[in-house]
C-alpha positions in Angstrom: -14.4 -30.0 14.0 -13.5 -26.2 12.7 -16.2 -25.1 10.5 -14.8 -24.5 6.8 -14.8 -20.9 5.9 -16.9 -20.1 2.9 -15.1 -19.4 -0.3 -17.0 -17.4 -1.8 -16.9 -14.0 -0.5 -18.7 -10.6 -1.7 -18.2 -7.8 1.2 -14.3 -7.3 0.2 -12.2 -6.8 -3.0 -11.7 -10.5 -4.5 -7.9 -10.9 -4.2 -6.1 -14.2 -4.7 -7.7 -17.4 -5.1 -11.1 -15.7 -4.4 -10.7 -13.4 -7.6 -12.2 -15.3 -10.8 -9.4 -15.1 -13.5 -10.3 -12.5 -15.9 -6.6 -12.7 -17.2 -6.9 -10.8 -20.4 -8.5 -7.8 -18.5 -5.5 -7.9 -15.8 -2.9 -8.1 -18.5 -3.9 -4.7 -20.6 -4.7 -2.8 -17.4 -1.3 -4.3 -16.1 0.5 -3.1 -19.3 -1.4 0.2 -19.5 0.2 0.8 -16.0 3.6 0.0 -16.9 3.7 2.0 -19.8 3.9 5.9 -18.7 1.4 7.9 -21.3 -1.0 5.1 -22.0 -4.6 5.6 -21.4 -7.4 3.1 -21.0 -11.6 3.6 -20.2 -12.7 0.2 -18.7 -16.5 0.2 -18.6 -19.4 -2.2 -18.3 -22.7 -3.1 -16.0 -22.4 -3.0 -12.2 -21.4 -6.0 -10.1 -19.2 -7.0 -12.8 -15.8 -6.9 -11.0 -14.4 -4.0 -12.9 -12.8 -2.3 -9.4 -11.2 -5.8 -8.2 -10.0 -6.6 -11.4 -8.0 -3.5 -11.5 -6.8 -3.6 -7.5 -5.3 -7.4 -8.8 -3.4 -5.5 -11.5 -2.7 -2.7 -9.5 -1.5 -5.5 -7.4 0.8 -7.1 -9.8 2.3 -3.4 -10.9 3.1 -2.9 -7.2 5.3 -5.9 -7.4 8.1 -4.4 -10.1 8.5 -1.7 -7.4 6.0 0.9 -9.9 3.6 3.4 -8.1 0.3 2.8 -8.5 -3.0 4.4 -7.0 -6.8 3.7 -7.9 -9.0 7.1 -6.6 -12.3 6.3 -6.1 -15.5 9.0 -7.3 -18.3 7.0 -6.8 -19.2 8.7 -3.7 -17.2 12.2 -3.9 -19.8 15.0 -3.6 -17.7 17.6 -5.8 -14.4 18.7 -7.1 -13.0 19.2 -3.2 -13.4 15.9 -2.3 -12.0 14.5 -5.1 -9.4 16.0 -5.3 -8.4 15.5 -1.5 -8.9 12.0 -2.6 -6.2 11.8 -5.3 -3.9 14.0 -3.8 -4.1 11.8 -0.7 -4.1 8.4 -2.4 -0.9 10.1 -4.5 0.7 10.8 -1.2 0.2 7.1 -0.1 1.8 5.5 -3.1 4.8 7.8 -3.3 5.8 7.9 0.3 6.5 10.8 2.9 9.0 12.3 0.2 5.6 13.2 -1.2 4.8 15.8 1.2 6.7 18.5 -0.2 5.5 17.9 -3.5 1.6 18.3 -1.9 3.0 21.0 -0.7 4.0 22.5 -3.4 1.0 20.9 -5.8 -1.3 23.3 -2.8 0.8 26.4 -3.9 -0.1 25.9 -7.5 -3.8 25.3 -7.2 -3.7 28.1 -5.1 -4.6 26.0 -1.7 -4.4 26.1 1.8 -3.4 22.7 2.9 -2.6 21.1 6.3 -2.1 17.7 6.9 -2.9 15.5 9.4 -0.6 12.1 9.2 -2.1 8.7 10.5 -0.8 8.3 14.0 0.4 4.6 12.8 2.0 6.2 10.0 0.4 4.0 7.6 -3.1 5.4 6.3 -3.3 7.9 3.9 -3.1 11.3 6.1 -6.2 13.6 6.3 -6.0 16.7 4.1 -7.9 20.0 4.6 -7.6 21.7 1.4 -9.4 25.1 1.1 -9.2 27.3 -2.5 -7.6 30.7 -1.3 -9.3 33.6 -1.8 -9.1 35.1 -5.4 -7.7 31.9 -7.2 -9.1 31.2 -10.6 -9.5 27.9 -10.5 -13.0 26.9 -11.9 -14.3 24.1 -9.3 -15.0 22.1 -12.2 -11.7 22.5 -13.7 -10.4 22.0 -10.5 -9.8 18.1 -10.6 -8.0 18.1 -14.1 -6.0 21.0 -13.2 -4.8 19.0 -10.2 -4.0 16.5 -12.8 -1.7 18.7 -14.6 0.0 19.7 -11.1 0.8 15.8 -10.3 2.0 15.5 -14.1 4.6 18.6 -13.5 5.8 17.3 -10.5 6.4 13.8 -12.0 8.1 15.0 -14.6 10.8 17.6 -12.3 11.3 14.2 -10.3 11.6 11.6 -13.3 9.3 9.9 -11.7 6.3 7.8 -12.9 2.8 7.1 -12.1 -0.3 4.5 -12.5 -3.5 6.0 -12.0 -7.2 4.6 -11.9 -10.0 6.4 -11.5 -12.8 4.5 -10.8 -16.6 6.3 -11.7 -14.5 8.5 -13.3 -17.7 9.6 -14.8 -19.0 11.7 -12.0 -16.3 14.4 -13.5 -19.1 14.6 -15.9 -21.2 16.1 -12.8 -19.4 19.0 -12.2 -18.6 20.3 -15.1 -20.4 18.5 -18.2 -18.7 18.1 -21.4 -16.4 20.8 -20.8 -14.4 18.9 -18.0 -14.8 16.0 -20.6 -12.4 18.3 -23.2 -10.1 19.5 -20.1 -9.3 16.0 -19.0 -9.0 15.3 -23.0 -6.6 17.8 -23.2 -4.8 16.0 -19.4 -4.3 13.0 -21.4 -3.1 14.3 -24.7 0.2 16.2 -22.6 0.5 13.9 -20.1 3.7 11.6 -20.3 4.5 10.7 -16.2 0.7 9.4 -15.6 -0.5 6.4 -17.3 -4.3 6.3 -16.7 -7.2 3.7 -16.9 -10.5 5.5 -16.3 -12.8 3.2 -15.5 -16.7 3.1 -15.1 -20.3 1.8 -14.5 -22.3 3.8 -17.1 -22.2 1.7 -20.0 -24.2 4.0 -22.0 -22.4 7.1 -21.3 -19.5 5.7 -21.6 -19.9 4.0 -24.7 -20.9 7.5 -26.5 -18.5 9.1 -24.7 -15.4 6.6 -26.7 -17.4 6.0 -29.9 -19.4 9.3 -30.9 -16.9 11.4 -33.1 -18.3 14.9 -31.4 -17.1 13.2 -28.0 -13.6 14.5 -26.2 -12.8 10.6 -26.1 -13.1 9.7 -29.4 -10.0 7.8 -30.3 -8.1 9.4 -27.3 -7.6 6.2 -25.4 -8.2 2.6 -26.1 -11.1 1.0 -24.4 -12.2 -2.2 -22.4 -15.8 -3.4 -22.6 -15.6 -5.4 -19.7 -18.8 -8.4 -20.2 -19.7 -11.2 -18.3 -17.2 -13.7 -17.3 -17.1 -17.1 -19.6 -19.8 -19.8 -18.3 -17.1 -22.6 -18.8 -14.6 -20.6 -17.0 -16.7 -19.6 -14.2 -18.1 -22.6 -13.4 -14.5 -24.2 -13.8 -13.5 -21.3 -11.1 -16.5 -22.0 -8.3 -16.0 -25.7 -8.5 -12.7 -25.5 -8.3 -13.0 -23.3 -5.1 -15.3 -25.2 -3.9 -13.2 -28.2 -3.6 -10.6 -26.9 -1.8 -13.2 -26.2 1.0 -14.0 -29.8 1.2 -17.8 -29.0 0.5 -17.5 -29.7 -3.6 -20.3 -28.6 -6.0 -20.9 -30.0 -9.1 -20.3 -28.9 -12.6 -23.9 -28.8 -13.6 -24.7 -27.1 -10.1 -22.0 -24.2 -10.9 -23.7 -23.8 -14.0 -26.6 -23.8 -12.5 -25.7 -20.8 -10.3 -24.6 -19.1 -13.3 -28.2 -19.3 -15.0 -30.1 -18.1 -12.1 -27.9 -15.3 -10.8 -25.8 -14.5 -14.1 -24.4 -12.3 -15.2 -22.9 -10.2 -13.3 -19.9 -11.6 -11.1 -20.7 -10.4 -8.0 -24.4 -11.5 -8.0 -23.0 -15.1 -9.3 -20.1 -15.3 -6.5 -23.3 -14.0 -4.1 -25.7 -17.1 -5.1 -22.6 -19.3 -5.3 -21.8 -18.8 -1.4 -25.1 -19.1 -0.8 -25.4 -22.3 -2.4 -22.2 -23.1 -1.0 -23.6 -22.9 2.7 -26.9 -25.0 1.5 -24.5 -27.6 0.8 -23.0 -27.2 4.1 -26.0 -28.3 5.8 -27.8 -30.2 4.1 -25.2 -32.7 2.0 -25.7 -31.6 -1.5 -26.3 -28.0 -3.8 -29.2 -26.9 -4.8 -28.9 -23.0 -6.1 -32.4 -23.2 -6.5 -33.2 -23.8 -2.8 -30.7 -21.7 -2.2 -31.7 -18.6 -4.0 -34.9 -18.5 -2.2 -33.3 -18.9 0.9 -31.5 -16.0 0.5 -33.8 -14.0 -1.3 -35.8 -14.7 2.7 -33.2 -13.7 4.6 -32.5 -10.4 2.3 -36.9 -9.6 2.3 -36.8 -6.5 5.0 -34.3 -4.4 2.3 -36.3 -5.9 -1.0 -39.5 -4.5 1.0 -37.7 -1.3 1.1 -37.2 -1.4 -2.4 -40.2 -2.0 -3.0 -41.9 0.9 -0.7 -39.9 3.6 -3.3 -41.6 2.8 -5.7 -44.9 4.1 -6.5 -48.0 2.3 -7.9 -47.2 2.3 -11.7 -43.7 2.0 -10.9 -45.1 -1.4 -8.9 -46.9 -2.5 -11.5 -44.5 -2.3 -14.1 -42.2 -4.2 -12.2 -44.7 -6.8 -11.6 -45.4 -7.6 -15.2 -41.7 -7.7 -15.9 -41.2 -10.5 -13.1 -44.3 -12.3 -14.2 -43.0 -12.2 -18.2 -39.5 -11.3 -18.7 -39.8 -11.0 -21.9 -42.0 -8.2 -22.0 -42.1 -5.0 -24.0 -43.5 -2.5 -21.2 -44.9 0.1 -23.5 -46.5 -2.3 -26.1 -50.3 -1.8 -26.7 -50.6 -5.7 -25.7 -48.4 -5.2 -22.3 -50.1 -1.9 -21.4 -53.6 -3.6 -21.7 -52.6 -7.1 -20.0 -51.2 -5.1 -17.1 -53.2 -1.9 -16.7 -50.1 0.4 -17.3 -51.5 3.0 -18.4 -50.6 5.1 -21.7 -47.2 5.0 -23.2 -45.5 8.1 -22.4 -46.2 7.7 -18.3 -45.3 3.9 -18.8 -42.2 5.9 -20.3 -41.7 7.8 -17.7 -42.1 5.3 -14.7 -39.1 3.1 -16.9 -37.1 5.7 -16.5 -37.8 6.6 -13.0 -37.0 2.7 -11.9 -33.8 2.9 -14.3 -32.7 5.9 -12.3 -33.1 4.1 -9.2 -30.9 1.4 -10.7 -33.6 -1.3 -10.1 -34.2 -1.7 -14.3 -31.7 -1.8 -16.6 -31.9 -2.4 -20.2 -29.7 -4.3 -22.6 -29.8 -5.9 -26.0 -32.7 -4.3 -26.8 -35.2 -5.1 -24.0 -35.8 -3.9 -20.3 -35.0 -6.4 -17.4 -34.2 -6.5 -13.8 -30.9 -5.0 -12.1 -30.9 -7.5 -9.2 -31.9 -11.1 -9.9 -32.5 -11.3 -5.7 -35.0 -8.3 -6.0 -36.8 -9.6 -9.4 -37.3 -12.8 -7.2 -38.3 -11.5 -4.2 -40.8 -9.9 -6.4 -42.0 -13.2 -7.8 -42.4 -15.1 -4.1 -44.3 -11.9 -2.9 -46.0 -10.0 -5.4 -47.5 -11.8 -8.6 -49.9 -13.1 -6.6 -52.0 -10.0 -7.0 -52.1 -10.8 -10.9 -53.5 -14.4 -9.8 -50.0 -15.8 -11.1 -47.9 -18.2 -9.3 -44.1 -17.6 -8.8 -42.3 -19.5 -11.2 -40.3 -22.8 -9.8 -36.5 -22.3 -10.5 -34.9 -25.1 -12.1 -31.5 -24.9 -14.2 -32.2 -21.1 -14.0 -35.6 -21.7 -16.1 -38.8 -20.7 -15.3 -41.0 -24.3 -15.3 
């Protein structure tokens, strides 16, 4: 008998059926792109779905025959590669008449450019772009002015354009709040371009579009993008689940919501797991589950853990053994030998930078659920406590 697949998949964009309906979020980012001049900053927590849920309206766009690209940031290393990124990506949407409008996009940044098509003709081409010698292009200003060159040439075509730029905070980088005014000042005169800038920087963000000093202060509307409804989401895993033929329960779909929640990807994660735990042995149990996982995942958790020095350690520690911990409190830093506030401060930050704390409605807590487990299986029992027993997604 052929093994069902498992529906619940994390290593690609969710598309389809696999993609948990966030149908408001698709419908503005849909009519953002179909409106040339509108503007949109999409932001919220990691793992949230924020990239797939705009590839499934850039999806839908596609459909009424409209151009759309979504340029990537989070791992260009400066204003080069990014802009080989968008005037590639550009080049891909539009189609091989595009070419002489690179062309003629390299003349006005003052570029060399050579091209080096796909030899199936269907990826975007490589692009060597180099900045000629005695342009006067600031490499800051470099991506925004390649804005204005894609704008120009949209406009001499009457032709149109949706744009995403995902971690389009990393402009920020480069060229501080200054590239924050110049891309302001992209927005305000662009008319071919409709843009939705989106981002995982919730903090930055969020003074970025609400602080009145900011370059984005009432310059584009915005889209806090949250955790996906419990009733929904557990209505969407047991509905996928079923058409696998290995069914999970209502109250076991919540279930995976509590303990992994609440950020999508880590749910969908927990939910395949759980998904192949019912596979084998007849019934879910996310519990079981999680800490099966968490076993198989323990070689990169331990690598996590090795970054971290020993007050780092030790903060994490007390977090997993009381989540509801203040670390810098007199009564924390005395239970847990944490030492004086402002290093305690310090070693916050330093885990917050490496994107293993995060903190929200007021309190600190832990990035990964997998990692914060892995943590209470393997490390508490240096503070003589034992790891809590999962159940409903409550410590019992």
């Amino acid at each position: 008998m052929t093994r069902p697949p498992n529906p619940f998949q994390v290593t690609t964009l969710a598309q389809g059926e696999d993609f948990a309906d966030r149908t408001a979020e698709v419908a503005l980012i849909r009519e953002v792109w179909e409106t040339p001049g509108s503007k949109l900053v999409m932001y919220g927590d990691r793992r949230m779905g924020k990239t797939a849920t705009m590839d499934v309206a850039a999806a839908e766009v596609r459909k009424g025959k409209r151009p759309v690209v979504i340029v990537n940031l989070a791992t260009a290393v400066d204003p080069d590669a990014a802009v080989r990124r968008l005037l590639a990506a550009v080049y891909h949407a539009i189609g091989r008449t595009w070419k002489t409008v690179l062309q003629d996009l390299a003349a006005t940044l003052r570029f060399r450019l050579s091209m080096t098509p796909n030899p199936d003709g269907t990826a975007t081409p490589s692009l060597d772009l180099h900045l000629e010698p005695g342009a006067q292009v600031a490499r800051p200003a470099l991506f925004t002015e390649a804005l204005d060159a894609i704008e120009a040439e949209l406009a001499k075509r009457k032709l149109t354009l949706g744009l995403g730029l995902d971690e389009f905070q990393r402009l920020l980088l480069w060229g501080g709040e200054d590239i924050e005014w110049a891309l302001k000042a992209s927005l305000e005169r662009h008319r071919h371009i409709s843009y939705v800038l989106a981002g995982c920087a919730r903090s930055l963000i969020e003074e970025m579009v609400t602080n009145r000093h900011r370059a984005l202060w009432k310059a584009t509307g915005t889209l806090a993008v949250g955790p996906i409804p419990t009733d929904e989401f557990a209505a969407w895993i047991v509905a996928r689940s079923q058409a696998s033929g290995i069914p999970l329960a209502d109250a076991t779909a919540r279930s995976i919501i509590a303990l992994a929640g609440p950020r999508t990807r880590d749910v969908v994660l927990l939910a395949g797991a759980t998904w192949e735990y019912a596979r084998a042995m007849g019934h879910g149990d996310p519990a079981r589950a999680m800490d099966a996982y968490v076993e198989t995942t323990a070689a990169l958790h331990e690598r996590l853990w090795t970054t971290c020095n020993d007050r780092e350690r030790r903060i994490l520690r007390a977090l997993a053994a009381d989540p509801q911990l203040e670390p810098t409190s007199t009564a924390a830093r005395g239970r847990f030998h944490l030492g004086p506030p402002s290093t305690v401060s310090k070693a916050i930050k330093a885990l917050g930078d490496k994107e293993l704390l995060a903190r929200h409605a007021g309190r600190h807590h832990f990035d990964d659920p997998f990692f914060r487990r892995w943590i209470e299986l393997n490390a508490l029992a240096d503070l003589e406590f034992l790891p809590r027993r999962l159940q409903d997604g409550a410590a019992t």
